[in-house]
N, C-alpha and C positions, 0 to 999 in steps of 0.2 A: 305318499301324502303330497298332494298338491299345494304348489306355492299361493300364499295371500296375496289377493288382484287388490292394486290400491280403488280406492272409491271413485265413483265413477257417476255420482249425484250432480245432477241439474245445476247447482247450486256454488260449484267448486269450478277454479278456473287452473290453467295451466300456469305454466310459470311464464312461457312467454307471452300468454295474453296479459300476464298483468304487469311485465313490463313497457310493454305497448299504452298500454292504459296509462299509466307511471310517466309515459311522455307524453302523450296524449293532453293531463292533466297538468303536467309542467311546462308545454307549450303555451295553452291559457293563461295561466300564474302570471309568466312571463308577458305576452299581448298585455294584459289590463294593466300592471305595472306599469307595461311601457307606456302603450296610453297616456297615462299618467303622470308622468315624466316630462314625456316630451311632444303633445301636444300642445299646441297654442294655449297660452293663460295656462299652464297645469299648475303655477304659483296659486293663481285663485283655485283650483280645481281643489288643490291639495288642502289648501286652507280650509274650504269649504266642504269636502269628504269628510276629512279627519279629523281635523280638529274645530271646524263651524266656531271660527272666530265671530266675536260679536261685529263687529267691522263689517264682515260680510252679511252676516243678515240685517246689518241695520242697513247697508247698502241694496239689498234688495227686496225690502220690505217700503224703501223707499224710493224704488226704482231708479236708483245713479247707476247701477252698474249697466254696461253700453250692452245693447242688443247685438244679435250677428248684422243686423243690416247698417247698423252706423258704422260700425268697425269697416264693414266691406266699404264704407262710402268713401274714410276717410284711404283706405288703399287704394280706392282709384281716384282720388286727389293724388296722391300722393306720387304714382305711375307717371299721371300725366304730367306733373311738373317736371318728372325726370326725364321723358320723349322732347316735352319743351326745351328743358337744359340741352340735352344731346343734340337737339337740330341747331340749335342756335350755337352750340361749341362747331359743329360741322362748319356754319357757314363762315363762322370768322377764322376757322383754319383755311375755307380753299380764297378767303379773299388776301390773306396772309399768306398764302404760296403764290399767289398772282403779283404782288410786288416786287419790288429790288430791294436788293441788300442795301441802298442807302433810304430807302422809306421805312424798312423798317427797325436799322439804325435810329430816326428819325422816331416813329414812336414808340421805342423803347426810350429815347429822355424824356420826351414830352412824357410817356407814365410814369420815370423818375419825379420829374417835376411834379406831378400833381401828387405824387406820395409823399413827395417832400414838402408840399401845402399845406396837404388831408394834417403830416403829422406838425403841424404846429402847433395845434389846438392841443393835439395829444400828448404832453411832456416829451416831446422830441429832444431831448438835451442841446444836444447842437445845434440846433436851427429855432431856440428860443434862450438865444445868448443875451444878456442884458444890455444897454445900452452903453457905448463906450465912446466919449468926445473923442476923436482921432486927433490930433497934432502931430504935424510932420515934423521932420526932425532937422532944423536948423543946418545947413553946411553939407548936406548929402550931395546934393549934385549941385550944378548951376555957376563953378566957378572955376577959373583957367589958373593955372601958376604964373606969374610976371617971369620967372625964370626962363629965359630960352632952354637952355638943358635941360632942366626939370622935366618944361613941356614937351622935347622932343622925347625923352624917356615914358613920358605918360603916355604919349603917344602907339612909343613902338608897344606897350604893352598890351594894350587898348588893342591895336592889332593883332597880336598871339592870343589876346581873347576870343578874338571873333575868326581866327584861323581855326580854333579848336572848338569854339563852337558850332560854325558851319560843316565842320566834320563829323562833329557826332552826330548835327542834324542830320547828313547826307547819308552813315553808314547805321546809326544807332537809334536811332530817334523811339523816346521810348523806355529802354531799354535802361539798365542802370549805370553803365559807363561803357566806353569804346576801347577795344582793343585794336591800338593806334598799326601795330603791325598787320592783322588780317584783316585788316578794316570790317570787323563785327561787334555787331552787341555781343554784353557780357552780363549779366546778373548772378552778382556773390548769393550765395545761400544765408548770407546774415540776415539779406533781406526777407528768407521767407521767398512767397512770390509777390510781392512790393515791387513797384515797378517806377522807372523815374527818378534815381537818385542821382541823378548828374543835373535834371530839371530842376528839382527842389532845391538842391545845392546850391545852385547856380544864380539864383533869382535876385538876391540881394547885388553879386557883383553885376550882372548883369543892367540891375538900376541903378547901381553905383557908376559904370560906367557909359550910363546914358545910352544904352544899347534899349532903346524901348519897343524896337520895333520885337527884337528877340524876347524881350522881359512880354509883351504881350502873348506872343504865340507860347509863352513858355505856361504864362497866367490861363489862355483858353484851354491847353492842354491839362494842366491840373484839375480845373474845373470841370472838364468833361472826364476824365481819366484813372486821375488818383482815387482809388478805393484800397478799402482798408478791411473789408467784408472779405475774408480769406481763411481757408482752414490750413493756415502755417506759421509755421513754429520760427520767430526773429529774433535775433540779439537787442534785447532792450535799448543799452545804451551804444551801438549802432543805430537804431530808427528813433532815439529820440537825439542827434548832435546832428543827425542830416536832416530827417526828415522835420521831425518837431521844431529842429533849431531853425531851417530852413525856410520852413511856413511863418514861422514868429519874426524871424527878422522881414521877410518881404511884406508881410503887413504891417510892421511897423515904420517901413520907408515907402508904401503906395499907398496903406491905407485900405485895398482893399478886402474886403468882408470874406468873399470866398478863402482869404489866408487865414483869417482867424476862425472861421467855421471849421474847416479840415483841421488844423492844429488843435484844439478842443476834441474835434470825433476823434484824432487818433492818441490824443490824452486817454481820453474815457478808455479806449481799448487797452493801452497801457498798466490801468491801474489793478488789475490781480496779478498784476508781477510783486507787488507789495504783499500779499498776503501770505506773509509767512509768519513763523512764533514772533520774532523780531521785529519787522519790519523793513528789514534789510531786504530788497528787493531782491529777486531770484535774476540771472542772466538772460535765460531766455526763455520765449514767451509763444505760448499758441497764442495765436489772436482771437480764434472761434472759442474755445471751449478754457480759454483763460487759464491754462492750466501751464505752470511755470519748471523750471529745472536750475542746474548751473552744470556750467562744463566739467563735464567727467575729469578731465586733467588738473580742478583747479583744485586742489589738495584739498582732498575729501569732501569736495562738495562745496568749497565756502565761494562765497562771492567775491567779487577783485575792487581793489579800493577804487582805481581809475573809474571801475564802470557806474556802480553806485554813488559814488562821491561823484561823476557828473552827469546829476538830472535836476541839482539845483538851483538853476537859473532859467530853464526852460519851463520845470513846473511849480514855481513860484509866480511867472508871467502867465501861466497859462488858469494859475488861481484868479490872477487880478481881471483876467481878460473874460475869464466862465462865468466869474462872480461866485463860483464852486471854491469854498478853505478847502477841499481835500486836498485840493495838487499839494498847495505850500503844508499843510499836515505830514504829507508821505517822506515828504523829503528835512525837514526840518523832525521829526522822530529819526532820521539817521543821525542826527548830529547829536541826539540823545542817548543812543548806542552809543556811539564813540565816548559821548564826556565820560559813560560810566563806566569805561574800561580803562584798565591799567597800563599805558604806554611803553614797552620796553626805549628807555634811554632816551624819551619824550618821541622817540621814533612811531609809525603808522606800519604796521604791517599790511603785507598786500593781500592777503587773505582774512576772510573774516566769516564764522559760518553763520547762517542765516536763522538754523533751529538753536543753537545756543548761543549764542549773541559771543561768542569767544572766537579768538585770536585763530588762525590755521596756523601753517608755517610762519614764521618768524622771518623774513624775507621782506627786507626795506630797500625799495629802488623809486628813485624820482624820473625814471623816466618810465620803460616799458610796465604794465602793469599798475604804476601809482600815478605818473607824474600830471594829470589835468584835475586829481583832485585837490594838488594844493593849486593850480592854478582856479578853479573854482571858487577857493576861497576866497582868495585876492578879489574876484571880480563878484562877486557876492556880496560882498562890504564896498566895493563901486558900485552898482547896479543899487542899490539899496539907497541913495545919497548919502553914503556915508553914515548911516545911522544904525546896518547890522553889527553891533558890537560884539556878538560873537562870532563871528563869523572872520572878524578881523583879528581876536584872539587867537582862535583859530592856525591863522596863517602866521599869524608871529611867532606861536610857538613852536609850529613845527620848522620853520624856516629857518630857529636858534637848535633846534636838535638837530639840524641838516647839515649845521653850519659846523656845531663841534665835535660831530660825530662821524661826517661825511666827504666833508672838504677835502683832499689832500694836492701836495705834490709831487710829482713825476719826476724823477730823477733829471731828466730835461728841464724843469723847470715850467711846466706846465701843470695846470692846474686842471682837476676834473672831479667832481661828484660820484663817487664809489657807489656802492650796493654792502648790504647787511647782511647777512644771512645767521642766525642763531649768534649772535654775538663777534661773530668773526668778519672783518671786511674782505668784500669781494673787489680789486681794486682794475674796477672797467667802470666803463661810463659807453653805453649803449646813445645810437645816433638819436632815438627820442627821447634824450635828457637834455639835448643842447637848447630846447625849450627853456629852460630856466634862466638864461643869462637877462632873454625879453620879460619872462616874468617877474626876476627882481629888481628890472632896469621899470616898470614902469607901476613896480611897489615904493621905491625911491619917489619918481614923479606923483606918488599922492601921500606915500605915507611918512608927512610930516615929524612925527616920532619917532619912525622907524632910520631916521636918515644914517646916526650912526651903524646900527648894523649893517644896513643896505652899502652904505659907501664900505665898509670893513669887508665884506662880504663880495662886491664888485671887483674891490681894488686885488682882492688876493686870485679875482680869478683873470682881470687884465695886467697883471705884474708881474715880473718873474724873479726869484731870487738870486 
């Protein structure tokens, strides 16, 4: 019995012809989709295949929607502006390689300057400062001592001025200080890359000692120089006691504009150090992306009273001079922090954390770490004529907690300012506390109620038992 032949009709295909077919037809599928997809306009395509939005046919029933010959017109508009851009970038790079590096030095300020024109109109913060009467300030320069000693003393100092400044000019210039043995510049990383902090520094003694020919070259250099447009990371209160302080006092003894322009731009850049739960500013600061931290070391993140406790006289000046309340806001909400904390033994600890507005370690020192924020004080309640009332509270009280918590003497009979730590006295007096003796010597010279403590307070650190 022979085997059944399968069928073999016209009409029947194999198995591989109909997978051929099978891709054949999935090939197409595929093309029209794609099509579809991803040719030009396939937004309208699709809209108008599938779903015949009324949009579209009211659009081409009314002829808005563009034909292919507009579209191509505005593509060759379009070409050609870009051939035009390209030749015209062309020629002003090979006429810009045909220069010297001081032409085009040259107009790279001149385009400074016309961007710093353009933005006046534009809320330029800094460069649409309000108007501020200048007054010089009485008794700065212009007068000799009768004293023959005196004046030879002023003299010789006058001279280690201008020893030291001729040398940083010669080796440093620039640079943030001189390192007097390799005769090199030096820039600390406090600054970031801020550049100039021996210029800035400099500017007030430098017109205080009638050094004007150096107070100018120091004044063109800032003005050409100091920028603040940097992606680096600075210690706050580092660039706001040299740099900030530096620019506020030399305008306030020359008067000129480019000091208080610069001191304002690098305020503004300053202020998202503020932005934390508190307000207690962070230590240190990107300048580009405003984005703040504190020193890993400083017991678990909190910020240090010296550094925060002093930005209060620079941006209070820097309120009056902007016409901007935020400066004196930032820094006047720290003194709000403070009132509403609990003082161990009317003491100020050196740490204070910034997300909970509480205490760190328990560690009380007038000198390293605390000691210019109570000098701050003192000079906040001067600076103010006398009329910040808290501020002079302030220094009273801490300076009666100082007094009987801190004071002692030395079996020699010397007298020194200890350190606190968790209740226990630490009995040293570190070399940046000897600061305090000029601090209460010229608390005494204003503060008329304070005379008794101040004299009680002097006498036991000039007297010995």
């Amino acid at each position: 019995v022979g085997l059944r032949s399968k069928s073999t009709s016209p009409t029947s295909f194999r198995l591989t012809e109909k997978f051929i077919l099978l891709l054949v037809f999935s090939a197409f599928i595929t093309l029209c989709f794609g099509a579809i997809f991803f040719l030009p306009d396939s937004s309208k395509l699709l809209s108008g295949v599938f779903f015949r939005s009324s949009s579209v046919e009211a659009e081409t029933r009314t002829g808005t929607v563009s034909d292919t010959s507009t579209g191509t017109g505005k593509d060759e508009k379009i070409l050609a502006k870009i051939r035009k851009d390209h030749e015209k970038a062309l020629i002003e790079a090979k006429d810009t390689l045909q220069k010297g590096p001081n032409e085009i030095k040259q107009d790279i300020n001149s385009d400074k300057e016309k961007l710093a024109l353009n933005g006046q109109g534009k809320g330029a913060k800094a460069d649409s400062l309000p108007f501020v009467q200048y007054e010089r300030p009485p008794g700065a320069t212009g007068h000799e001592p009768a004293d023959p000693d005196i004046k030879a003393k002023r003299a010789k100092i006058k001279e280690m001025m201008q020893f030291s400044w001729d040398n940083y000019k010669r080796y440093a210039w620039g640079s943030n200080e001189l390192r007097p043995i390799s005769k090199q510049g030096h820039s600390s990383n406090l600054f970031g890359s801020l550049k100039g902090a021996t210029i800035v520094d400099a500017l007030d003694t430098l017109y205080i000692m009638e050094m004007y020919d150096e107070f100018e070259a120091a004044t063109e250099w800032v003005d050409r120089n100091l920028d603040f447009n940097m992606n680096a990371e600075i210690s706050v209160f580092e660039v706001n006691i040299r740099f900030v302080g530096g620019l506020l006092s030399a305008y306030y003894l020359s008067g000129k504009e480019v000091f208080r322009r610069k001191a304002v731009e690098l305020g503004e850049k300053l202020l998202p150090a503020f932005k934390t739960p508190t307000g207690v500013p962070w230590a240190l600061l990107n300048l580009k992306s405003g984005i703040g931290r504190n020193w890993p070391w400083a017991s678990g993140g909190s910020s240090i009273l010296a550094e925060y406790g002093t930005l209060h006289l620079e941006f209070m000046h820097l309120g009056a001079l902007s016409g901007r309340p935020v400066f004196a806001e930032k820094v006047m909400n720290i003194r709000k922090v403070l009132n509403r904390l609990d003082k161990p033994q009317g003491l100020y600890p050196n740490y204070l954390n910034p997300n909970s507005g509480q205490w760190g370690q328990h560690h009380v020192s007038v000198g390293g770490l605390g000691d210019s924020f109570y000098e701050y004080l003192l000079k906040a309640w001067l600076m103010s004529d006398k009329t910040d009332e808290e501020g002079k509270k302030l220094y009273y009280d801490a300076l009666q907690a100082i007094e009987k918590n801190l004071i002692r003497k030395s079996s020699g009979g010397l007298t020194y300012i200890a350190e606190w730590k968790g209740g226990l006295l630490e009995h040293k007096m570190g070399h940046l506390t000897c600061f305090a003796g000029g601090m209460i010597a010229l608390g005494t010279a204003y503060f008329y109620s304070f005379i008794r403590l101040t004299d009680t307070f002097m006498q036991k650190i000039l007297t010995k038992h």
